[in-house]
NUDRENDREN-867079 format. One record per residue (C-alpha): x, y, z; residue number from 0. Coordinates in steps of 0.1 Angstrom, whole numbers. Each point is the difference from the previous one (the first is absolute). Layout:
{X->X&Y->Y&Z->Z&k->NUM}
...
//
This chain:
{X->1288&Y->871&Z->996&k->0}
{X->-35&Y->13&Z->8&k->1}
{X->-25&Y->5&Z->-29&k->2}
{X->-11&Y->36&Z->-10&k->3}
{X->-30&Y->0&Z->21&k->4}
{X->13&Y->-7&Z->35&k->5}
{X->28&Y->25&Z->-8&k->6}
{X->-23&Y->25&Z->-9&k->7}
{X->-28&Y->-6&Z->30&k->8}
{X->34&Y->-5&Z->25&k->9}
{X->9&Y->30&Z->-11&k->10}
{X->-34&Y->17&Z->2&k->11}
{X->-5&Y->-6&Z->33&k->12}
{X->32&Y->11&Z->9&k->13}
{X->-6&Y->31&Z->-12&k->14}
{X->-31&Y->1&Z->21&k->15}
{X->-24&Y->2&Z->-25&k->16}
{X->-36&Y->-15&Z->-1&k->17}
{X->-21&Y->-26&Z->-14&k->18}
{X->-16&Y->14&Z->-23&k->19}
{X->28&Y->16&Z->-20&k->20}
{X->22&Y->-30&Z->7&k->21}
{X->-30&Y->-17&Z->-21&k->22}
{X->1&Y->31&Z->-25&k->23}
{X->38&Y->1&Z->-7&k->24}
{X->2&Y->-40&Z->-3&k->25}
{X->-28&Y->3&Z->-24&k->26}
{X->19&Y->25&Z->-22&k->27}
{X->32&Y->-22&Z->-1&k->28}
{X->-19&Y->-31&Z->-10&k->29}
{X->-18&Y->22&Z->-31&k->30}
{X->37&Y->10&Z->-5&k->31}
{X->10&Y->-41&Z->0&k->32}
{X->-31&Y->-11&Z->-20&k->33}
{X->8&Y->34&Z->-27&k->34}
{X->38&Y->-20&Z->-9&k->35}
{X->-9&Y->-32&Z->10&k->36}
{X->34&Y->-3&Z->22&k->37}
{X->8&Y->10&Z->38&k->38}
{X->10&Y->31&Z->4&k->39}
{X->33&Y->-7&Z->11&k->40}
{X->-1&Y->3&Z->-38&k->41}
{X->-14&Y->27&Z->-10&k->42}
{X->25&Y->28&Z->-16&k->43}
{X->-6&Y->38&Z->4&k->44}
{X->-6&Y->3&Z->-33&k->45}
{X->-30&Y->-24&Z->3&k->46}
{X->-13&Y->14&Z->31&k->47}
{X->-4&Y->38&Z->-19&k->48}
{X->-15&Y->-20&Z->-28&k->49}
{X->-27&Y->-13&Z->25&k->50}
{X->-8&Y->32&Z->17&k->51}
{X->-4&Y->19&Z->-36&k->52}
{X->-22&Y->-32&Z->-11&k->53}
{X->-17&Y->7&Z->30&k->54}
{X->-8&Y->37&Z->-5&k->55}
{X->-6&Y->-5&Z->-34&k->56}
{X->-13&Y->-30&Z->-10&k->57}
{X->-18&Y->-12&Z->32&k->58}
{X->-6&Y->35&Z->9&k->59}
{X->1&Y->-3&Z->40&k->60}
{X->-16&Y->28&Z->16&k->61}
{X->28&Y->23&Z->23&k->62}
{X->-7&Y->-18&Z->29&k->63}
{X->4&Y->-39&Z->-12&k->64}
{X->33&Y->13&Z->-18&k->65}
{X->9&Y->12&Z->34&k->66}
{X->-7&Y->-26&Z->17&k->67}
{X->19&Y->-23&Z->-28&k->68}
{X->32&Y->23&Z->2&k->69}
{X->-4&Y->2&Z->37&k->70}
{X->2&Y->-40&Z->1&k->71}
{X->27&Y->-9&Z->-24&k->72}
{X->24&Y->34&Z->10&k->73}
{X->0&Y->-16&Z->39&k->74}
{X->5&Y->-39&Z->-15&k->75}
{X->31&Y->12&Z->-20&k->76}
{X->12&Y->23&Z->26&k->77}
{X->-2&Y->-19&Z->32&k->78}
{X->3&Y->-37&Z->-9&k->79}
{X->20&Y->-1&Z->-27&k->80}
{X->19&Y->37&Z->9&k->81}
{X->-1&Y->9&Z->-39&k->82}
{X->7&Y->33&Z->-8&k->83}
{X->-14&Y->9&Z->-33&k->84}
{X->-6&Y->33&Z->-15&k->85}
{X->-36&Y->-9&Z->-5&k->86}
{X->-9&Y->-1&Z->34&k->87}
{X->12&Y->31&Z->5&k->88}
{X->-24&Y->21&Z->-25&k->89}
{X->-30&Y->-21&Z->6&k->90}
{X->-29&Y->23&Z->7&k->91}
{X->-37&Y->-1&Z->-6&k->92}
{X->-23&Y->28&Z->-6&k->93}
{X->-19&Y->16&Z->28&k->94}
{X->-36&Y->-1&Z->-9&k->95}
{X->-16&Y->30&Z->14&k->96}
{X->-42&Y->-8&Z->6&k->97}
{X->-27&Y->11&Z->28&k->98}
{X->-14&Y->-27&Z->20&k->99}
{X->-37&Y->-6&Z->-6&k->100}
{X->-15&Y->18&Z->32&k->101}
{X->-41&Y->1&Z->2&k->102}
{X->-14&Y->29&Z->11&k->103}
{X->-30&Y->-6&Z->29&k->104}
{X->-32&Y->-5&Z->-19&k->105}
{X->19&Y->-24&Z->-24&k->106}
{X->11&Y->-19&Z->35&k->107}
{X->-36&Y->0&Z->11&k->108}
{X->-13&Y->-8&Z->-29&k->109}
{X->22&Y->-37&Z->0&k->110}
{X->-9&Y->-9&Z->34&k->111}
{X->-34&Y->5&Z->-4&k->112}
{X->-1&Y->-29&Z->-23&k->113}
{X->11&Y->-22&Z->25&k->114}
{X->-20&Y->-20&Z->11&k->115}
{X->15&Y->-18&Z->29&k->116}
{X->6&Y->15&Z->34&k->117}
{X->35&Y->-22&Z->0&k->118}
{X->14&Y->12&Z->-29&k->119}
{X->-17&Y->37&Z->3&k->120}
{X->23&Y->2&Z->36&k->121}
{X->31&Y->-12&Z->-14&k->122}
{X->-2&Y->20&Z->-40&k->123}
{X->-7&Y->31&Z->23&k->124}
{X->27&Y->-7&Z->27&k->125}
{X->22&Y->-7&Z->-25&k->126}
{X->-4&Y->34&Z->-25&k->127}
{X->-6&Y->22&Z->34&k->128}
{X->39&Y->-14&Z->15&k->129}
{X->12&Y->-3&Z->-41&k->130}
{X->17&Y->-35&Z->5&k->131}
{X->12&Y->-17&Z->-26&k->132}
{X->-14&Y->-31&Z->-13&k->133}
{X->25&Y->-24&Z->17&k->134}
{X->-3&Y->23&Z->34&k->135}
{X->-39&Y->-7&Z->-5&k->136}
{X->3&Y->-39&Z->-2&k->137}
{X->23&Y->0&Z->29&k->138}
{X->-27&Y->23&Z->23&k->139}
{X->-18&Y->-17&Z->32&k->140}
{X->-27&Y->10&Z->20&k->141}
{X->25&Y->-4&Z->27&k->142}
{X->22&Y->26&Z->-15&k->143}
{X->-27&Y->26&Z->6&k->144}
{X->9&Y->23&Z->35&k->145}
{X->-38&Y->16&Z->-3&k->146}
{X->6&Y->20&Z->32&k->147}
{X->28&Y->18&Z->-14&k->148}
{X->-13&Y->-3&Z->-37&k->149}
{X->31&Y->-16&Z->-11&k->150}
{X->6&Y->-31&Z->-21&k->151}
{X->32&Y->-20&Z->-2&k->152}
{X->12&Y->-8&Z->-36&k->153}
{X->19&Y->-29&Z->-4&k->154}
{X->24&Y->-8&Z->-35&k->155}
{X->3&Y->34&Z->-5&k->156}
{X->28&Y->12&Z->-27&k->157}
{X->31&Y->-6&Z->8&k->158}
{X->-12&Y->-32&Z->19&k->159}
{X->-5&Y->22&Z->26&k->160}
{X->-28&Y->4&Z->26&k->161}
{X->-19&Y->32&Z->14&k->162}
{X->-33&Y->22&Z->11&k->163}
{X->-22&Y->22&Z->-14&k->164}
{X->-30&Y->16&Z->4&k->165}
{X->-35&Y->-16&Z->-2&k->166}
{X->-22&Y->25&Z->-16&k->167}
{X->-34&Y->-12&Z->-14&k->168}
{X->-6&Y->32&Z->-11&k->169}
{X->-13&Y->-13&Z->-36&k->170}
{X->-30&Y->-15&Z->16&k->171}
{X->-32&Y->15&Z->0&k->172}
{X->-16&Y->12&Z->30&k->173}
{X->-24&Y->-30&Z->1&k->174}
{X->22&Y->-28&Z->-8&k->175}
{X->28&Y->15&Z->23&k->176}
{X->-23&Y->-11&Z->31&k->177}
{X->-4&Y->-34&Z->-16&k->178}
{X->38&Y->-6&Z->-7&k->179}
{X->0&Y->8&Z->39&k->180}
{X->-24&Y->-29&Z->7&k->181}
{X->15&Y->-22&Z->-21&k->182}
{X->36&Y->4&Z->12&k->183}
{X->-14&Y->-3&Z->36&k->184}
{X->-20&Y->-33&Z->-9&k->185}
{X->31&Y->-19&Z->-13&k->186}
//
């Protein structure tokens, strides 16, 4: 018989899902294993309410953790070892309802002109002006950058997904603007 862990990654991919949360749900069963100190195989109903209040409670995870942690172990018992437990079924964690931190303008302008760099000046202000996320930032290439039609490819997009978007430098001032021009052309 298979171990827990190539069960649970079988499964996973199976289910199409990606690296990254196969990496997050594992995670959440091994807390689970290292809480009891036996496989999970183990692990009563009971116990496993016991560990999501202690949690909550004790631990006090934040919404999203305990989502991710119910998320995790509700697919483990569901798919692998096709348990059907009342505590699955209830599982919920809170929506947490907060405003992203947006900068207006000046505060934009501000940031960039403390760069110092002409490097890092084109990519902080390419990468606010298209709002990519931090992992679609370290995936960016010059190559992905269509200047004639302004457009830049992003790659590892969410989702693992790939697509275009606009390339607007429209945080730059007038007089860098012209020198992010010459220093894109002189790469």
């Amino acid at each position: 018989m298979k171990d827990w862990y190539e069960r649970m990654i079988e499964n996973l991919q199976l289910n199409g899902k990606g690296e990254r949360t196969q990496q997050a749900y594992t995670r959440t069963l091994r807390m689970l294993i290292d809480f009891y100190s036996k496989t999970p195989d183990l692990v009563t109903e009971g116990e496993l309410q016991d560990y999501f209040l202690h949690r909550k409670n004790v631990s006090k995870w934040s919404p999203k953790t305990m989502r991710i942690c119910y998320c995790g172990i509700r697919f483990f018992y569901e798919h692998p070892f096709q348990r059907d437990w009342h505590i699955l079924g209830i599982l919920r964690a809170q929506n947490e309802h907060c405003l992203p931190s947006v900068l207006n303008v000046e505060e934009v302008k501000r940031i960039l002109s403390c760069v110092n760099t002409l490097q890092n000046y084109v990519f902080l202000s390419t990468v606010y002006s298209c709002g990519l996320r931090l992992q679609e930032a370290q995936y960016l290439e010059v190559s992905d950058i269509d200047s004639k039609r302004m457009m830049i490819h992003v790659h590892q997009r969410k989702g693992a997904r790939s697509s275009s978007t606009h390339a607007a430098i429209a945080t730059a001032p007038p007089a860098r603007s012209t020198k992010l021009k010459s220093g894109y052309k002189n790469r």
